[in-house]
C-alpha positions as CSV (number, residue, x, y, z in Angstrom):
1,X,-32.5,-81.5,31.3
2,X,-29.0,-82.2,30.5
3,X,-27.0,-81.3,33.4
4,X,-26.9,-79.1,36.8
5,X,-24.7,-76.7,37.4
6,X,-23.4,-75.9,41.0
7,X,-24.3,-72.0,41.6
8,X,-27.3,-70.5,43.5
9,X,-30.5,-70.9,41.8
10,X,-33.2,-67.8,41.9
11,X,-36.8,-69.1,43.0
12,X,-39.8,-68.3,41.2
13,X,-43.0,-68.6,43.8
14,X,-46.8,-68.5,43.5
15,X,-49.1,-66.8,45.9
16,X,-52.2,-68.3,47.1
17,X,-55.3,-66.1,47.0
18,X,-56.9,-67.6,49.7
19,X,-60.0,-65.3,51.5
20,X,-58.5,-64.3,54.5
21,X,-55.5,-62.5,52.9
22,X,-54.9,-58.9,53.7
23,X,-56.1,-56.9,50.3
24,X,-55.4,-53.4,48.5
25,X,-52.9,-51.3,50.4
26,X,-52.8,-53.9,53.1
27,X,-51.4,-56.7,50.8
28,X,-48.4,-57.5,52.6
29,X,-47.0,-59.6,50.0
30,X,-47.2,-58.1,47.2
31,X,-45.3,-55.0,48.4
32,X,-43.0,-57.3,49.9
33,X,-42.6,-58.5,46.1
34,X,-42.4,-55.2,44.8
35,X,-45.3,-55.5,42.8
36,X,-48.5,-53.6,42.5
37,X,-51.6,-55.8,44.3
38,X,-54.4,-56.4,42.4
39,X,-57.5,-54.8,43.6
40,X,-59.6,-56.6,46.3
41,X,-57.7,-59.8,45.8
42,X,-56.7,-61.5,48.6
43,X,-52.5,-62.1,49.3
44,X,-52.9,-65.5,51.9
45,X,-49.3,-67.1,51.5
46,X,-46.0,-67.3,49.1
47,X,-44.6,-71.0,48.8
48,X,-41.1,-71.1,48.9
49,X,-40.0,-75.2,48.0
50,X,-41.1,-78.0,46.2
51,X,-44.2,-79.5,47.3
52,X,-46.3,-80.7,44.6
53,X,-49.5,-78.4,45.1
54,X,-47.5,-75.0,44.6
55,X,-43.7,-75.8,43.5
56,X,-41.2,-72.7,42.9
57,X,-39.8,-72.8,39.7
58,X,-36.2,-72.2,38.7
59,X,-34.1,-71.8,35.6
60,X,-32.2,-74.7,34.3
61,X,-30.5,-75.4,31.2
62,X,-32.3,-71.7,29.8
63,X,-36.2,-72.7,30.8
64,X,-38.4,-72.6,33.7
65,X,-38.5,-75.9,35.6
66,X,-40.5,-76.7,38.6
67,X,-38.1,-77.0,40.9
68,X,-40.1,-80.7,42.5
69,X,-39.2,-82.2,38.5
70,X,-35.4,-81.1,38.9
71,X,-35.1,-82.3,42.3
72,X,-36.5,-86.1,41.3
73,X,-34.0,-85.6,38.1
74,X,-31.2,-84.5,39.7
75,X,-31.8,-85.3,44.0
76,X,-28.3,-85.9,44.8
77,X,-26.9,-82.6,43.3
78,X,-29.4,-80.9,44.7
79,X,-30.4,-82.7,48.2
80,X,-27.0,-84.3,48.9
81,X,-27.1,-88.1,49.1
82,X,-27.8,-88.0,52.4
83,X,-30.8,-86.3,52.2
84,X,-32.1,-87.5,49.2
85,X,-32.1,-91.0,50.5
86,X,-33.7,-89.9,54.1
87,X,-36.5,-87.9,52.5
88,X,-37.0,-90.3,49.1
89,X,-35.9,-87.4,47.0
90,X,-37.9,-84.8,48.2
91,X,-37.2,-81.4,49.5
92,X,-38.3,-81.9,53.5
93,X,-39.2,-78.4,54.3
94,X,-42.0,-76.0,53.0
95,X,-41.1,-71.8,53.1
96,X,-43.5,-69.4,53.2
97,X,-44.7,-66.0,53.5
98,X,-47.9,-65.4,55.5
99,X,-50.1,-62.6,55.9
100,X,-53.1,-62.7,57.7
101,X,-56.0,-60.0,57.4
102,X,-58.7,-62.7,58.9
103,X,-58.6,-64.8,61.3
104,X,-57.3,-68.7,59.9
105,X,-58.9,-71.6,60.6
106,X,-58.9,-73.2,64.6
107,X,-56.8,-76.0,63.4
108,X,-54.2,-78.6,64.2
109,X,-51.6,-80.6,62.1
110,X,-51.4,-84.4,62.6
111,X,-47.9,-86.4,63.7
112,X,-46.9,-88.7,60.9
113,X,-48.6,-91.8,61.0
114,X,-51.4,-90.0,61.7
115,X,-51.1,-88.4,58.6
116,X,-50.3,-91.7,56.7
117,X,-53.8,-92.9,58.2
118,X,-55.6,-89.8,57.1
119,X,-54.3,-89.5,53.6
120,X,-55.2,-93.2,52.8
121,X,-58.6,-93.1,54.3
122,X,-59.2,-89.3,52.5
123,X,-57.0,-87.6,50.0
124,X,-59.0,-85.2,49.0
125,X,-59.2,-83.6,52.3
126,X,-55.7,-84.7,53.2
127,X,-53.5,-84.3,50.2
128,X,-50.1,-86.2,51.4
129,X,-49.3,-89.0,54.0
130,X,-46.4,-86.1,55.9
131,X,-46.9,-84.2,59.2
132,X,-46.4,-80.5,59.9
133,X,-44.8,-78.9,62.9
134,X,-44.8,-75.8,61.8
135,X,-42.9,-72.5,63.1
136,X,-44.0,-68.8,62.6
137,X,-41.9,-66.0,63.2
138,X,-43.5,-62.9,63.0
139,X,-42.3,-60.0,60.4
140,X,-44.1,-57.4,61.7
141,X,-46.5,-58.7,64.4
142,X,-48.7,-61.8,65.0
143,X,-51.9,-62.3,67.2
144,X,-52.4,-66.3,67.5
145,X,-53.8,-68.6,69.4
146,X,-52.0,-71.4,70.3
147,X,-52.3,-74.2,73.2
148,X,-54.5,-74.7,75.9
149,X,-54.5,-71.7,78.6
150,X,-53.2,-72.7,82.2
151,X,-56.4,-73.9,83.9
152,X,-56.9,-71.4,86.4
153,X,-57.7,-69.3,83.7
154,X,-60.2,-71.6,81.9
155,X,-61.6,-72.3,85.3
156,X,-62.3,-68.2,85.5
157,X,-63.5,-67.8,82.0
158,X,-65.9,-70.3,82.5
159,X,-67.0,-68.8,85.7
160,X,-67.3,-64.8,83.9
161,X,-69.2,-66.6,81.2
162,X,-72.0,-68.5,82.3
163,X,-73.4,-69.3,78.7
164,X,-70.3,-71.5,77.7
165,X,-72.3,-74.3,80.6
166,X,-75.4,-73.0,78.6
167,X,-74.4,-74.2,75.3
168,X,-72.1,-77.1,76.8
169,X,-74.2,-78.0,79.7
170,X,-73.7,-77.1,82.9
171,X,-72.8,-80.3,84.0
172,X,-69.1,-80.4,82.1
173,X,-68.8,-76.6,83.1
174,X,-69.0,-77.0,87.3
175,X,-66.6,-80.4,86.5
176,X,-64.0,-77.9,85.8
177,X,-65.2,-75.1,88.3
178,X,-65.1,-77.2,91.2
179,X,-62.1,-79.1,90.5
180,X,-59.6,-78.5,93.0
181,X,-57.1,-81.3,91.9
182,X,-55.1,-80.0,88.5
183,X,-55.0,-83.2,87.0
184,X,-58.7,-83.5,87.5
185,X,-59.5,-80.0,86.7
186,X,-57.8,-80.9,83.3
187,X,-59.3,-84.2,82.6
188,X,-62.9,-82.3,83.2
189,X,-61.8,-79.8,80.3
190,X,-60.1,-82.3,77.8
191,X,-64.5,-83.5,78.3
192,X,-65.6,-80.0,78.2
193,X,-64.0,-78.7,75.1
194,X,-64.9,-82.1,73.2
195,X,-68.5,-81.5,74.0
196,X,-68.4,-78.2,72.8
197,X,-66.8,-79.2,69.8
198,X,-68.9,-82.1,68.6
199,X,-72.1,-79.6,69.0
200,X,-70.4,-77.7,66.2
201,X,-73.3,-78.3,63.8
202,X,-76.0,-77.7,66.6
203,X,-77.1,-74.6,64.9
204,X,-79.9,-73.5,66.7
205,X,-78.3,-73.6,70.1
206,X,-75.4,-71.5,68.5
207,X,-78.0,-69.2,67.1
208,X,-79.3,-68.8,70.8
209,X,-76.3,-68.2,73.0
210,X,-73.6,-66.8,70.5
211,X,-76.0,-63.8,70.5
212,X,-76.9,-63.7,74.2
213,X,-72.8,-63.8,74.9
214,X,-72.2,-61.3,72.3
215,X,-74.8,-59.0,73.6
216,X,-73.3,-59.3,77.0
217,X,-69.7,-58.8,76.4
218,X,-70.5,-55.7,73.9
219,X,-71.9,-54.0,77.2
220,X,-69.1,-54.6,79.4
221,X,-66.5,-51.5,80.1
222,X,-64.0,-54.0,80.7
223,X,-62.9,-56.7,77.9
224,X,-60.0,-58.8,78.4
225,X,-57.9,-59.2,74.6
226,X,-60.2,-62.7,74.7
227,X,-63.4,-61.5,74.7
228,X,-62.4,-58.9,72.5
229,X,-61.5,-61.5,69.7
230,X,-64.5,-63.3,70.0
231,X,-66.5,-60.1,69.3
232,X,-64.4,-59.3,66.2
233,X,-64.3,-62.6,65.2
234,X,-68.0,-62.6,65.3
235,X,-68.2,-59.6,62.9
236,X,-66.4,-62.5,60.8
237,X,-67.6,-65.6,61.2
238,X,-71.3,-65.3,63.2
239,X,-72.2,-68.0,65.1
240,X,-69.6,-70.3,64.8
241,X,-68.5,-72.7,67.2
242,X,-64.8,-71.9,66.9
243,X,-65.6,-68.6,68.8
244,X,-65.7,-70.6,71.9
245,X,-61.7,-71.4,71.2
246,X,-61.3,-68.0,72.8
247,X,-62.2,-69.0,76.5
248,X,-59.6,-71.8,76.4
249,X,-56.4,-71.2,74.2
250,X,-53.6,-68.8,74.8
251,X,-53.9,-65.3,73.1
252,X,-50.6,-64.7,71.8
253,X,-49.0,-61.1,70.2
254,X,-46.1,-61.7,69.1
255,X,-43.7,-58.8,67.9
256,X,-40.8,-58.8,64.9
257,X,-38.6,-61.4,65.1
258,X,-40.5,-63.4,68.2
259,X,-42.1,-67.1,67.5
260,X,-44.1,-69.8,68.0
261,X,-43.7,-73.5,66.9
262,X,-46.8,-76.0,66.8
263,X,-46.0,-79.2,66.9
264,X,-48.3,-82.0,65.9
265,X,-51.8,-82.5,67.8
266,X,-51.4,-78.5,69.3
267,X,-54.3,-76.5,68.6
268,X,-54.1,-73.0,66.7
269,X,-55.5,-70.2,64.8
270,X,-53.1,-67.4,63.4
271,X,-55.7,-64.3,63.9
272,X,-53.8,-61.6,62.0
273,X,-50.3,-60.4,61.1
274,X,-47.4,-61.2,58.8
275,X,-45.4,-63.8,59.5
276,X,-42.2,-66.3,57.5
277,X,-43.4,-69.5,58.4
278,X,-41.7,-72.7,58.2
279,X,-43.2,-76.3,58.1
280,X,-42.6,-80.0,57.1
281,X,-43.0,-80.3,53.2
282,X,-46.9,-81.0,54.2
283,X,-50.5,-79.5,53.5
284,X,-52.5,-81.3,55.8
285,X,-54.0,-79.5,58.4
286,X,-57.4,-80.4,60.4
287,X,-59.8,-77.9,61.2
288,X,-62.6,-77.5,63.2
289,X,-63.9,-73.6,63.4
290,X,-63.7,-69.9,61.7
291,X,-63.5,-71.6,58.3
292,X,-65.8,-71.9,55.4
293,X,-63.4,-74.8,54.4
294,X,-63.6,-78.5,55.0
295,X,-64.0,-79.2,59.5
296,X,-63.6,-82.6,60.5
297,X,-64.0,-82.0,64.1
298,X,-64.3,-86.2,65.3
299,X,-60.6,-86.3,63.7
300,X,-59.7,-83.4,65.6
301,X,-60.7,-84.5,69.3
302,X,-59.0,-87.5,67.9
303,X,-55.9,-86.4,67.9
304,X,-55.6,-83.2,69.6
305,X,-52.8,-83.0,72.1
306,X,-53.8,-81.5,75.6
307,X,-51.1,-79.5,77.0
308,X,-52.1,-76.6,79.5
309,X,-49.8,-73.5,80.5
310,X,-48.6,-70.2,79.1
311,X,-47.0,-71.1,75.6
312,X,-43.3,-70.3,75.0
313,X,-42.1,-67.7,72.8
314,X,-39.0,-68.2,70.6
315,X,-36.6,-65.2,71.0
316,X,-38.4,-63.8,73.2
317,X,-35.6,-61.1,73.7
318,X,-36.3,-60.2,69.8
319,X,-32.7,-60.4,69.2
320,X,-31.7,-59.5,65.1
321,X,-28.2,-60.1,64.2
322,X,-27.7,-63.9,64.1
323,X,-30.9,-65.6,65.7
324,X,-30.9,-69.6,65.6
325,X,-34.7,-70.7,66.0
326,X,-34.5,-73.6,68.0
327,X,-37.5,-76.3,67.4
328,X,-37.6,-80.2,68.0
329,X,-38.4,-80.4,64.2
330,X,-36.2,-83.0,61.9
331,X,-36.6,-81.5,58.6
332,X,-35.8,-77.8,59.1
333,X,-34.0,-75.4,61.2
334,X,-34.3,-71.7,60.4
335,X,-32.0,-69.0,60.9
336,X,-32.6,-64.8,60.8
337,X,-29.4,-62.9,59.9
338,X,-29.4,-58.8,60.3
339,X,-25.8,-57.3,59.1
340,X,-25.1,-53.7,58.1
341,X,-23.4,-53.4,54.8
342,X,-20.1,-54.8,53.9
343,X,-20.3,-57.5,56.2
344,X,-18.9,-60.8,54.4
345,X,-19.2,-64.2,55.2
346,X,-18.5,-67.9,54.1
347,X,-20.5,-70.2,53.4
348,X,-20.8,-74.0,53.5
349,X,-23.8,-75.9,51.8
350,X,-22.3,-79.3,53.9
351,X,-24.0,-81.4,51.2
352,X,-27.2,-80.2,52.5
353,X,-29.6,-78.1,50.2
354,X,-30.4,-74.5,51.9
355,X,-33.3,-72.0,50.9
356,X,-32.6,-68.2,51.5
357,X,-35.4,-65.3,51.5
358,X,-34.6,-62.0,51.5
359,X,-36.4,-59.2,53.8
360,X,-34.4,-56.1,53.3
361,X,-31.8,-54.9,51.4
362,X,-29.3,-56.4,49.2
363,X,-27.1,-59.6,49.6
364,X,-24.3,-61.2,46.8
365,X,-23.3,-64.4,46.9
366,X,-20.1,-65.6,45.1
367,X,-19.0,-68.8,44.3
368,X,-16.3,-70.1,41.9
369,X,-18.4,-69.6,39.1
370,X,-19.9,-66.3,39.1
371,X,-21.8,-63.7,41.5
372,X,-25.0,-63.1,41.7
373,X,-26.8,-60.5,44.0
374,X,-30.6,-61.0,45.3
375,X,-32.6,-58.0,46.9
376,X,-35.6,-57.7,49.6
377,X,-38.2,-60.3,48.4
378,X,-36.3,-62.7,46.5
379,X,-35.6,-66.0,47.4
380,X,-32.8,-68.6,46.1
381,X,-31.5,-72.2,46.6
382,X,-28.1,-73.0,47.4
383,X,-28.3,-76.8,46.0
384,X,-25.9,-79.8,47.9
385,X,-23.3,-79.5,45.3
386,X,-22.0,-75.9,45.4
387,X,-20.0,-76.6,48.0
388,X,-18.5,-73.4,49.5
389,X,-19.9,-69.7,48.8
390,X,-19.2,-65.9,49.9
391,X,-22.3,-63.9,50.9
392,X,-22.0,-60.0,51.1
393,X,-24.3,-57.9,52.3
394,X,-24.4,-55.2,49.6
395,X,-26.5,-52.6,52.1
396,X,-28.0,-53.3,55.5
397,X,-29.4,-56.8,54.5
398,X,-32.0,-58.9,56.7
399,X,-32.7,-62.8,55.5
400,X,-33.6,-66.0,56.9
401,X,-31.8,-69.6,55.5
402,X,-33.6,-72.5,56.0
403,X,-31.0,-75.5,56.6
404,X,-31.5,-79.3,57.6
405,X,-30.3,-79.8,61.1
């Protein structure tokens, strides 16, 4: 590669087929690409960036590069020296399009030296030594769990389901009942939930009151959206332990344009909907239920991070027109633009490198050397160098930009 020009740079991204995609006329994805799904193939996620499992790709010099090789040939360009020297020449935020049609994994993401740990002691299992806070902001909807429920309501779930002290043993379950100090109460479920958990391969006692709790909740007249998860995801997943995730995280729906960020150590489990997610430029995530894939629940209870109450909603209001996504992450910050057509702008790359995906319409961006417009599903970098730019929405335009704070 001889040189790098200054202009906006088209992305090229790859899907991942992973099973719990949505499929066939519910492929998200690929009619968000324009494209024509595949039958019964799974559409999981679109990677927007420049991690080294699933790089974009973008033109340079007339042929596809991925767009990790340019960066580590060219990181001031496109990072900005500042950047490149922070983040040892790598792009520090990972973009993506998520669509759920099954429930993901009960998981968490580690904090960073965490992660360093992890990766050294297992890279197959953890591919890089980075954390992952991680926000989702929900395209159409999103059903999630996320965080430990206040622990009133844990205290009442526990009382309307006598078979979690069953499985558990009773002992850890009237700890919690018959708390009356908070603190207590939440020191007896930090013990409950890691009792549960470590029984995760206790197969014959799941095979004996998963059933008896189904059985029982499948006659009741009156579900609450809980137990009506943990009956679906039953149809899903049988007897797995993660079902038991449902009597003590929050159940969260979000609607368009609401979110949720995870930090590191905070449970979750994205259940179903389409989401643009944002993260660290990470892959490791620890899981420990609703998964066929690798669970390593002892690192889990390791380093899960106990915080009780209702969990907050970003933009709650579901406000469209200019919506900053606040988080306490370093490596990103991610804003959602709505503007009818003709609106104009400028723009400033500050010697930062941004990331753009389109969601509807049509949006131009001009620069001293040329114009180019992008339309709903595209994505493009605006690299360090290009200095200052004009975007135009060509008809009523949605996007998000994902900038370094």
């Amino acid at each position: 590669m001889a040189s790098f020009q200054p202009k906006p740079y088209r992305l090229v991204n790859t899907v991942q087929h992973y099973e719990w995609g949505t499929r066939n006329q519910n492929a998200f994805i690929p009619h968000f690409l324009g494209q024509k799904p595949e039958p019964d193939t799974p559409y999981a996620e679109l990677w927007i960036g420049a991690h080294p499992k699933c790089p974009s790709e973008i033109w340079v010099d007339g042929k596809s590069t991925l767009l990790n090789q340019v960066i580590s040939t060219f990181p001031e360009d496109i990072l900005g020296k500042q950047v490149s020297q922070k983040s040892g020449n790598q792009l520090p935020f990972l973009l993506k399009v998520l669509s759920a049609g099954q429930a993901l994994s009960i998981q968490l993401h580690p904090n960073k030296s965490q992660a360093e740990v992890l990766h050294k002691k297992d890279p197959k299992n953890y591919p890089d030594d980075n954390h992952k806070p991680e926000i989702a902001i929900a395209l159409d909807h999103l059903t999630a769990l996320a965080g430990f429920q206040p622990v009133a309501s844990i205290q009442k779930n526990l009382i309307a389901n006598p078979e979690i002290g069953e499985f558990a043993g009773t002992t850890f379950t009237e700890a919690v009942i018959s708390a009356k100090n908070e603190d207590v109460a939440e020191d007896a479920v930090k013990k409950l939930y890691a009792a549960i958990m470590k029984k995760a391969e206790a197969k014959p006692e799941l095979d004996r009151v998963i059933p008896k709790l189904v059985e029982r909740l499948s006659s009741s007249n009156k579900k609450s959206p809980s137990e009506s998860q943990f009956l679906t995801q039953h149809l899903r997943y049988g007897n797995d332990v993660g079902l038991f995730s449902f009597f003590f995280f929050n159940l969260i729906e979000l609607k368009a344009g609401q979110a949720i960020f995870t930090g590191a150590g905070i449970p979750h489990a994205y259940l179903d909907g389409n989401i643009v997610e944002c993260m660290a430029n990470s892959d490791n995530v620890v899981r420990a239920g609703l998964t066929p894939k690798f669970k390593d629940v002892d690192t889990l209870l390791d380093i899960i991070v106990y915080q009780f109450g209702e969990f907050d909603l970003i933009n709650k209001e579901q406000k469209t027109d200019q919506v900053i996504f606040k988080t306490e992450a370093a490596e990103f910050e991610i804003t959602g633009f709505t503007k009818p057509a003709g609106f104009t702008s400028p723009f400033s790359s500050n010697e930062k490198p941004s990331v753009f995906l389109l969601t509807e319409g049509k949006l131009s961006v001009s620069w001293p050397g040329g114009v180019e417009v992008f339309s709903k599903g595209d994505s493009f970098l605006i690299p360090a160098c290009l200095g200052t730019a004009t975007l135009k929405a060509e008809s009523q335009a949605a996007w998000y930009v994902v900038q370094i704070p």
